[in-house]
C-alpha positions as CSV (number, residue, x, y, z in Angstrom):
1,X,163.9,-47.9,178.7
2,X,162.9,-44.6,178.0
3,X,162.3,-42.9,181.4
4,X,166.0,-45.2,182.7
5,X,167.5,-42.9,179.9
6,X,166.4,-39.8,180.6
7,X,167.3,-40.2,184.0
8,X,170.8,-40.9,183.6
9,X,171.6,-38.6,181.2
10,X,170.1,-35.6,183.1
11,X,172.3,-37.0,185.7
12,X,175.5,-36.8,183.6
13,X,174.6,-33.4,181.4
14,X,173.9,-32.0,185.5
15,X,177.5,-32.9,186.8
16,X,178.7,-31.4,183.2
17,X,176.5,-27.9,183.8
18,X,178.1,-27.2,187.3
19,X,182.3,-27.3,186.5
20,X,181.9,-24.8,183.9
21,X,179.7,-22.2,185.4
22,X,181.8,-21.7,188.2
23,X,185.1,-21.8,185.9
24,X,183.7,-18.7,183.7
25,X,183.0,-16.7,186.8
26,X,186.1,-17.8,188.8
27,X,188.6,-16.9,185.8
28,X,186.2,-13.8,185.6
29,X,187.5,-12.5,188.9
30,X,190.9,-13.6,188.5
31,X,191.6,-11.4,185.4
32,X,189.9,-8.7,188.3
33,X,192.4,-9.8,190.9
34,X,195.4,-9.9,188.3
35,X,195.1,-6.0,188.7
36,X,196.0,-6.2,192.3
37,X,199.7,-6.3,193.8
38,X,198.7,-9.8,194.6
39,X,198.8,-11.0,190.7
40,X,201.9,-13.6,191.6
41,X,199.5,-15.2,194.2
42,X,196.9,-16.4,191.5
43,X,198.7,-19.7,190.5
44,X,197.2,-22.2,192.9
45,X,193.8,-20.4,192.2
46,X,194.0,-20.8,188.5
47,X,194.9,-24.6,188.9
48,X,192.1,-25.1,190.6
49,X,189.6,-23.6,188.2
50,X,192.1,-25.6,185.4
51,X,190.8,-28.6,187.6
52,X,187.3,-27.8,187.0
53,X,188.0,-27.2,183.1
54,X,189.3,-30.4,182.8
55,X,186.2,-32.1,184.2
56,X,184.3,-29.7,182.2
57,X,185.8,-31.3,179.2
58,X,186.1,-34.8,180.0
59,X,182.1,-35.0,180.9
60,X,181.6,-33.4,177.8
61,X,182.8,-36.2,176.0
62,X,180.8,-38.4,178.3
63,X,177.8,-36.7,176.7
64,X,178.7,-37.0,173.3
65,X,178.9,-40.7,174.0
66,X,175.1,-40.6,175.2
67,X,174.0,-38.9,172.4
68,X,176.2,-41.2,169.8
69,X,174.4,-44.6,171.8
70,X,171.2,-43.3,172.8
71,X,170.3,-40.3,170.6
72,X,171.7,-41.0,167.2
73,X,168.6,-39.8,165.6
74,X,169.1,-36.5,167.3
75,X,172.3,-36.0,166.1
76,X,171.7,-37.2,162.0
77,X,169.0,-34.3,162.0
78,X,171.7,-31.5,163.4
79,X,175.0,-32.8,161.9
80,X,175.0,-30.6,159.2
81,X,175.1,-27.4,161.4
82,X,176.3,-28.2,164.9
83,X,178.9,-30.5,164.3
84,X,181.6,-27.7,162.2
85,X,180.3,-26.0,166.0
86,X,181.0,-28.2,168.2
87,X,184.4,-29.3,166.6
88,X,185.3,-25.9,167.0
89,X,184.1,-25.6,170.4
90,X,185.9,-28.2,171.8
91,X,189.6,-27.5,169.4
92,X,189.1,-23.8,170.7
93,X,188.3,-25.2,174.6
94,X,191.8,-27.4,174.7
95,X,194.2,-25.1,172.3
96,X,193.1,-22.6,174.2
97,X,193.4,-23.7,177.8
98,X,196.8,-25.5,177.2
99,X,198.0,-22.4,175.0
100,X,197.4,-19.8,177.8
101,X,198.2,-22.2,180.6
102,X,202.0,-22.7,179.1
103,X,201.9,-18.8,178.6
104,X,200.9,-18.5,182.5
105,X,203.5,-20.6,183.8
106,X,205.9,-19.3,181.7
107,X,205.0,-15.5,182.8
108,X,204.7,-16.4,186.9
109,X,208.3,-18.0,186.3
110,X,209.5,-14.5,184.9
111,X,207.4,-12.5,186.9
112,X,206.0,-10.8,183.9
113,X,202.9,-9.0,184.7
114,X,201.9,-8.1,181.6
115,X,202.0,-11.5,179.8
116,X,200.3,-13.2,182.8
117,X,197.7,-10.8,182.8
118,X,197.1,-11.4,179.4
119,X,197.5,-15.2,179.7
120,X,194.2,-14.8,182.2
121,X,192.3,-12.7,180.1
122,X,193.1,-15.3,176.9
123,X,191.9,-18.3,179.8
124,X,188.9,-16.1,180.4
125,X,188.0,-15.2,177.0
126,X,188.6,-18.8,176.0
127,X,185.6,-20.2,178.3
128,X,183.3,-17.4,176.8
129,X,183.5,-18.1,173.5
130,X,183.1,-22.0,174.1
131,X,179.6,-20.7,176.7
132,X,178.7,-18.8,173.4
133,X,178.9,-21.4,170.9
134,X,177.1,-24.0,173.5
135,X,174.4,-22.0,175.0
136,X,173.7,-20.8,170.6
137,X,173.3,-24.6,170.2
138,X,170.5,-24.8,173.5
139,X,169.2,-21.8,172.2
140,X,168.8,-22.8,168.8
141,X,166.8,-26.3,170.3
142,X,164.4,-23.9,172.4
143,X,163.3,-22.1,169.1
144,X,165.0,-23.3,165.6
145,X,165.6,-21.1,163.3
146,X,166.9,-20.6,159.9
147,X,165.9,-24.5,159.1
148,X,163.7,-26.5,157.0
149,X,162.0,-29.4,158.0
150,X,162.6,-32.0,155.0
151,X,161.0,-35.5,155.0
152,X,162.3,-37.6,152.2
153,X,161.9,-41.6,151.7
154,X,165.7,-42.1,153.3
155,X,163.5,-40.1,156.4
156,X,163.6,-36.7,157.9
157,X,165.8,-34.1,157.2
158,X,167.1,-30.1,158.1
159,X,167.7,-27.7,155.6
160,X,170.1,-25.1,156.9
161,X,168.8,-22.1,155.1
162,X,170.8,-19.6,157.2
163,X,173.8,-20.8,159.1
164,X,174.2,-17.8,160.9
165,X,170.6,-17.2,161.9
166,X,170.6,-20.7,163.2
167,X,173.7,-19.5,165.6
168,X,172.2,-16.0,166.3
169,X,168.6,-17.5,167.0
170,X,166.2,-15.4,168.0
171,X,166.2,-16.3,171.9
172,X,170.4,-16.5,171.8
173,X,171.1,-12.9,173.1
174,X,169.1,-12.7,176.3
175,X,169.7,-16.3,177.0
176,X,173.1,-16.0,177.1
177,X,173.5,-12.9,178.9
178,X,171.1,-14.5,181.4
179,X,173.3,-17.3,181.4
180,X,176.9,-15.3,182.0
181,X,175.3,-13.5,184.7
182,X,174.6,-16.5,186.7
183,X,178.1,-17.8,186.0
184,X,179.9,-14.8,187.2
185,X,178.0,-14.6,190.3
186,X,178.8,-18.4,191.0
187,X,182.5,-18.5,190.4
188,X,182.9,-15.2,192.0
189,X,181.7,-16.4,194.9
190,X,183.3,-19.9,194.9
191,X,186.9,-17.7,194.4
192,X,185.5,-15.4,197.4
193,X,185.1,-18.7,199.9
194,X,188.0,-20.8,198.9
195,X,191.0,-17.8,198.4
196,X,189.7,-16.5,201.7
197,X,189.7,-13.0,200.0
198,X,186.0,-11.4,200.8
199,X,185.8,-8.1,201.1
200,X,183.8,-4.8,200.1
201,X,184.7,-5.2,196.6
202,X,183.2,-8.7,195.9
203,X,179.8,-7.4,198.3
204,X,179.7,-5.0,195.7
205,X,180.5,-6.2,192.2
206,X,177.9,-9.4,193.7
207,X,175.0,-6.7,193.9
208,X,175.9,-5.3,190.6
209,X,175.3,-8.4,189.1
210,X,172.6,-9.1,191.2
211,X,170.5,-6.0,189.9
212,X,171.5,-6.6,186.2
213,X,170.3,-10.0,186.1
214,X,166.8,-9.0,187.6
215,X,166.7,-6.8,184.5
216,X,167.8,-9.5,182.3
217,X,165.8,-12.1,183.9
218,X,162.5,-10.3,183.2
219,X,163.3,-9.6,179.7
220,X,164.3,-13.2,179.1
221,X,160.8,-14.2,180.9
222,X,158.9,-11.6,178.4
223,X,160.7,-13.2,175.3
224,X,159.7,-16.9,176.5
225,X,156.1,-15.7,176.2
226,X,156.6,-14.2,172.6
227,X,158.7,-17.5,171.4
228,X,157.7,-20.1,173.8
229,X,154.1,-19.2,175.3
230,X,153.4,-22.6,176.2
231,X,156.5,-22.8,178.3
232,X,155.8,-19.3,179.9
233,X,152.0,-20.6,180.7
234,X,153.9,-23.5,182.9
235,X,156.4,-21.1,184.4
236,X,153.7,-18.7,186.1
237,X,151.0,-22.0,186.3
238,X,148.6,-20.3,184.5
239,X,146.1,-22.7,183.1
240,X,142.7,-20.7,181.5
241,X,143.1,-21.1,177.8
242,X,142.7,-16.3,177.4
243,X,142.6,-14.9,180.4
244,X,144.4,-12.1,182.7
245,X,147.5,-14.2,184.5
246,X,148.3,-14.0,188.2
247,X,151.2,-14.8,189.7
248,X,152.5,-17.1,192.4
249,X,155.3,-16.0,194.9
250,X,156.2,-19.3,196.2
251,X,156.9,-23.2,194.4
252,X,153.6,-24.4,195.0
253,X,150.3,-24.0,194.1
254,X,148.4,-24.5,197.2
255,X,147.2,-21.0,198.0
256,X,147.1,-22.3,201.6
257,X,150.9,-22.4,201.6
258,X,151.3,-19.6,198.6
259,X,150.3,-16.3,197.8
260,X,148.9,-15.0,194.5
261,X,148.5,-11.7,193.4
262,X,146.6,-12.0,190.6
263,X,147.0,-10.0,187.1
264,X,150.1,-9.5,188.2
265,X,152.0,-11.7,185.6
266,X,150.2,-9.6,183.4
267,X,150.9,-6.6,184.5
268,X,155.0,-7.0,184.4
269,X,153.9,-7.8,180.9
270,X,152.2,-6.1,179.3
271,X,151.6,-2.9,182.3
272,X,147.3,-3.8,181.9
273,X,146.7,-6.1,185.1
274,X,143.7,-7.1,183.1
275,X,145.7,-8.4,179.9
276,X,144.5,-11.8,178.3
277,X,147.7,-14.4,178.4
278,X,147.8,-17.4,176.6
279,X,147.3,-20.3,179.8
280,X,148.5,-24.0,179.0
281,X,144.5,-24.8,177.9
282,X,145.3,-23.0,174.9
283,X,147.7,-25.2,173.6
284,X,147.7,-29.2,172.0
285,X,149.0,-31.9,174.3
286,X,151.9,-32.5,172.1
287,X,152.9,-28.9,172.6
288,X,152.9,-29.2,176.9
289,X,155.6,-30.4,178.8
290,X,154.8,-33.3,180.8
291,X,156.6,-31.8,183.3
292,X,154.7,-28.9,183.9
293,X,154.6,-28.8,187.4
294,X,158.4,-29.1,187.9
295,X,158.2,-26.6,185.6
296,X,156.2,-24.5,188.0
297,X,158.1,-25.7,190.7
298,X,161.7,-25.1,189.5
299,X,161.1,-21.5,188.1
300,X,159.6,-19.8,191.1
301,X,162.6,-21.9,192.9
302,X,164.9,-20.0,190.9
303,X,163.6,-16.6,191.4
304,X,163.2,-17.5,195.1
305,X,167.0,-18.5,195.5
306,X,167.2,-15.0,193.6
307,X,165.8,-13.2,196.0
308,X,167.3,-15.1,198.4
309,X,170.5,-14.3,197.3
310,X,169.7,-10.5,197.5
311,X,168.3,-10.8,200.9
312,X,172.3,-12.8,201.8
313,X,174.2,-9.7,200.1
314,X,172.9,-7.5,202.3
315,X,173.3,-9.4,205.3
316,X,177.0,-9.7,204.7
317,X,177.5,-6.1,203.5
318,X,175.9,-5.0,206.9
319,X,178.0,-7.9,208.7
320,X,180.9,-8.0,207.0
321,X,183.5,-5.8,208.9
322,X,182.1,-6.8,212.5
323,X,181.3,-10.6,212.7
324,X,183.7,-12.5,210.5
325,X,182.7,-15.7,211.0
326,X,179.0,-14.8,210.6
327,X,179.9,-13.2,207.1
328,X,181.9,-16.7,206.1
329,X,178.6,-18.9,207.0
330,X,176.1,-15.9,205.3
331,X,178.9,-16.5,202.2
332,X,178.7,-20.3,201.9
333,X,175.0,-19.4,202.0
334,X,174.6,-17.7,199.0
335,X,177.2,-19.9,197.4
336,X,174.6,-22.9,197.8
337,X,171.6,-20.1,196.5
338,X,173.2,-19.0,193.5
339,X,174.1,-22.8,192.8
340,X,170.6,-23.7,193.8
341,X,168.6,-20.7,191.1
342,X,171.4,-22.1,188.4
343,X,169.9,-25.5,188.4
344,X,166.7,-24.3,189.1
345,X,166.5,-22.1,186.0
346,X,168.3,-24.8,183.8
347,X,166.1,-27.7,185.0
348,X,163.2,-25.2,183.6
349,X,164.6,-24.2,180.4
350,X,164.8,-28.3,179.8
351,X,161.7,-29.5,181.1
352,X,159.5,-26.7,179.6
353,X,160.9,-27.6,176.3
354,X,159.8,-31.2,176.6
355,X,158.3,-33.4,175.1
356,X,160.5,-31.7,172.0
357,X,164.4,-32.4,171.6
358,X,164.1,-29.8,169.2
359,X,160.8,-27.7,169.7
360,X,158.5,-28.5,166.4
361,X,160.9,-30.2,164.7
362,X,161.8,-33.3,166.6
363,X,160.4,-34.9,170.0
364,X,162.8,-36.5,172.8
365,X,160.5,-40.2,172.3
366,X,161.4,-40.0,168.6
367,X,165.0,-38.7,169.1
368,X,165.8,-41.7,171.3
369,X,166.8,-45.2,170.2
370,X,166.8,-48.8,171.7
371,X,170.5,-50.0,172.4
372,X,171.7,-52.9,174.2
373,X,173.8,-50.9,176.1
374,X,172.5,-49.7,179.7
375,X,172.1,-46.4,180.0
376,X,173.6,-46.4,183.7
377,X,176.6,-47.1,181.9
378,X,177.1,-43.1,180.7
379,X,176.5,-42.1,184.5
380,X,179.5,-44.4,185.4
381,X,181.4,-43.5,183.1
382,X,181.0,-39.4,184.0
383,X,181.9,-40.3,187.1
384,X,185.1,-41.8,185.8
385,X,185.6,-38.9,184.0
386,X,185.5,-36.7,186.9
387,X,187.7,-39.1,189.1
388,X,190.4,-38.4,186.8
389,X,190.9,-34.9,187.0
390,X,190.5,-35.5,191.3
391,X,193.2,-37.6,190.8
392,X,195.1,-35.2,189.0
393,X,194.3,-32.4,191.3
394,X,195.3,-34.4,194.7
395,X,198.5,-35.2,192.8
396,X,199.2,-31.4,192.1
397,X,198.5,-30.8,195.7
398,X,200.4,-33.6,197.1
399,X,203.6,-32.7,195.2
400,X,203.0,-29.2,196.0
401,X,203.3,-29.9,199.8
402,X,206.4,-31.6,199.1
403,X,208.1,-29.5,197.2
404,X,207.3,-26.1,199.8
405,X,208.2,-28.8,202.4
């Protein structure tokens, strides 16, 4: 029952990840495009990210039912601190989205620029806070902090020494930013494809991001070794228990399909190609993914979509004013890269944290309980919850047609 679980949860928490990493970038560029002297053209383009929101929050609540029938034990351990959290989250994510919507349609009915630029910026701002609080709570599970481990006859327990060092863990900073970054450039270029608007600008502000998140990408790498070095020893496959660390360009390690420059990992470390690293033979079973070569295999995915992505941008820059219809196929290109190194790099984060829930507090096999309730069930049921949003949507559209009719 165990594996049939896991399975169908990381099927519904991977339909939930997508809607709202393209609605933070999206609403991202429409506060941009607000600017413009096309800010009364933004309504149909807002309703469409409002479409994603709404699935965004209606899987979410599909996940709080699989923790509440299959993880219960997960959530009496963590009640303490990340319910007052995620209450918040979710009373900021609908006041906030309903508030600024009203103001919106009130302000595109009065053509007042000001207030609707606002009401975008307050739409915007609304999904970062809610990406804060939840990617403090993933954080926090990578490395806890600011907790106590407290077993007592009535069972295990946390101590909360520190509420906000248990929000402002450690790893939170970097992992977020990382995480924003990879947002932005998804929904900017999901609002590039589908308004039809590409230009210059977007080439531009796409390769800003793109060289920022290298940056952050190899400082987020560095702190996994200092917090997680088991984790990091999957990411790069590096297995001798103290020894200089090479690294592998490609998902696989068959060097007749891969190449391996070796002390390189060490080098972007540490600058000293011959600097011992802690391998995955350092480190007790409990302590190892059992997923260690998806591991390996999803994070060298990721950074291979990066590049990827890099290699797209300057295709279309170079394309972009002469061959339109090259430059729309080279965009839906990188549109299915960048969504390819999101999952990539969140597929690693989770498995490299396994076979913890919460890393050294609380493993997933302990976390989980027997139910007679199929697990399947919560995979229908996201589904459900997507359909009616579609539903929604295809009625907004279909009254729209009439009405311009």
């Amino acid at each position: 029952m165990m594996i049939s679980e896991r399975i169908a949860f990381s099927i519904s928490v991977t339909l939930h990840y997508l809607f709202p990493m393209i609605t933070i970038g999206g609403l991202f560029w429409l506060v941009i495009q607000s600017f413009s002297s096309r800010v009364f053209e933004l309504k149909d383009q807002l309703f469409r990210l409002l479409f994603f929101v709404l699935i965004g929050i209606t899987t979410g609540y599909v996940l709080k039912w699989h923790f509440s029938t299959f993880w219960p034990k997960f959530l009496e351990i963590v009640a303490l601190a990340f319910d007052p959290l995620l209450g918040m989250e979710a009373l900021l994510s609908i006041g906030g989205f309903f508030l600024f919507t009203v103001s919106f349609l009130y302000a595109h009915r009065r053509r007042k620029v000001a207030l609707l630029r606002c009401s975008l910026i307050g739409l915007f701002l609304t999904t970062l806070i809610s990406s804060v609080i939840i990617t403090s709570v993933n954080s926090w599970m990578q490395f806890p902090s600011g907790v106590r481990l407290v077993n007592t006859p009535m069972g295990s327990r946390l101590d909360f020494d520190s509420l906000p060092e248990v929000f402002f863990n450690p790893t939170f900073f970097v992992r977020l930013l990382h995480t924003l970054l990879g947002a932005l450039m998804l929904g900017i270029t999901f609002q590039a494809i589908v308004s039809r608007r590409w230009n210059s600008k977007v080439t531009a502000v796409l390769a800003l991001l793109w060289c920022v998140q290298f940056i952050v990408g190899h400082r987020h790498a560095a702190e996994s070794y200092v917090y997680q070095p088991e984790k990091f020893a999957a990411f790069e496959g590096h297995g001798k228990t103290y020894s200089p660390a090479d690294l592998w360009l490609f998902p696989g390690l068959d060097e007749r399909y891969n190449i391996r420059l070796s002390g390189m990992t060490s080098y972007l470390l540490f600058n000293d190609a011959q600097k011992p690293v802690a391998g995955t033979d350092a480190w007790k079973e409990e302590y190892l993914t059992d997923k260690a070569e998806g591991v390996f295999r999803s994070y060298h995915l990721m950074v291979l979509a990066h590049f990827s992505a890099l290699g797209l941008l300057i295709f279309i820059g170079y394309f972009g004013k002469s061959r339109e219809r090259l430059k729309n196929i080279l965009s839906k290109g990188l549109f299915g890269v960048l969504l390819l190194a999101n999952f990539a790099g969140w597929y690693t984060t989770e498995w490299g944290r396994q076979p913890w829930l919460i890393r050294g507090i609380l493993k997933t096999s302990d976390a989980v309980s027997s139910s007679q309730v199929s697990p399947w069930v919560g995979v229908a049921y996201t589904f459900a919850a997507i359909a009616l949003p579609v539903f929604l949507w295809w009625s907004y559209r279909i009254y729209g047609r009439r009405t311009r009719g």
